[in-house]
C-alpha positions, 0 to 999 in steps of 0.5 A, spaced: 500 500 500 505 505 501 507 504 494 501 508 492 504 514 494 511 518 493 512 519 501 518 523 504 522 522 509 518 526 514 511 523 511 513 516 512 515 518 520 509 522 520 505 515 517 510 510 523 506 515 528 499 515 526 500 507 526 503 508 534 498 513 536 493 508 532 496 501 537 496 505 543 489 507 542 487 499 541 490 497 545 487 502 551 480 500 548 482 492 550 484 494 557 477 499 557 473 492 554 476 488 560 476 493 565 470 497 565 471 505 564 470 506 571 473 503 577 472 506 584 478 508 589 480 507 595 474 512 598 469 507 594 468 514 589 468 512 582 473 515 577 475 514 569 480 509 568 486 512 564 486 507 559 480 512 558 484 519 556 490 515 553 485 512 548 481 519 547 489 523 546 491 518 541 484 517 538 486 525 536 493 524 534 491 518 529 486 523 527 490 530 527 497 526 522 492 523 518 489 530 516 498 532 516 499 527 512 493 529 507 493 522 503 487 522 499 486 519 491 486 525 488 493 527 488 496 532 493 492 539 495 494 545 491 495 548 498 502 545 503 497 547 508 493 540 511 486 541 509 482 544 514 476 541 518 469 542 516 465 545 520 459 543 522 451 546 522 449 549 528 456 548 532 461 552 534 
């Protein structure tokens, strides 16, 4: 598949990094499914578990490099920029 693309150095470091961020969150997702997203202290007070944020953050990388990385069939964007996020109707 990575010969469908002409990447340089810096994408294909970018690609290596969306993959890691993309096994951190699967792998955080593994320990939520057995675990639950909540466990109680010590106090009996019930608290996120961190394997919650650790798959939000990376969920987000992953997300953020592939927008970087621009990959899409249509060739490369006329802007060097990464393409901006659609906004929705009704928000923000």
């Amino acid at each position: 598949m990575l010969q469908t693309w002409v990447l340089e150095e810096h994408h294909r470091r970018l690609l290596v990094l969306a993959g890691e961020a993309w096994d951190r969150s699967t792998n955080a997702r593994t320990i939520i499914d057995q675990q639950g997203a909540v466990y109680f202290d010590r106090f009996g007070q019930p608290k996120i578990r961190p394997e919650c944020l650790i798959e939000r953050d990376a969920k987000a990388t992953f997300a953020r490099l592939l927008r970087e990385l621009d990959l899409d069939l249509e060739g490369p964007a006329a802007s060097s920029r990464p393409p901006a996020l659609r906004s929705i109707k009704g928000g923000r």
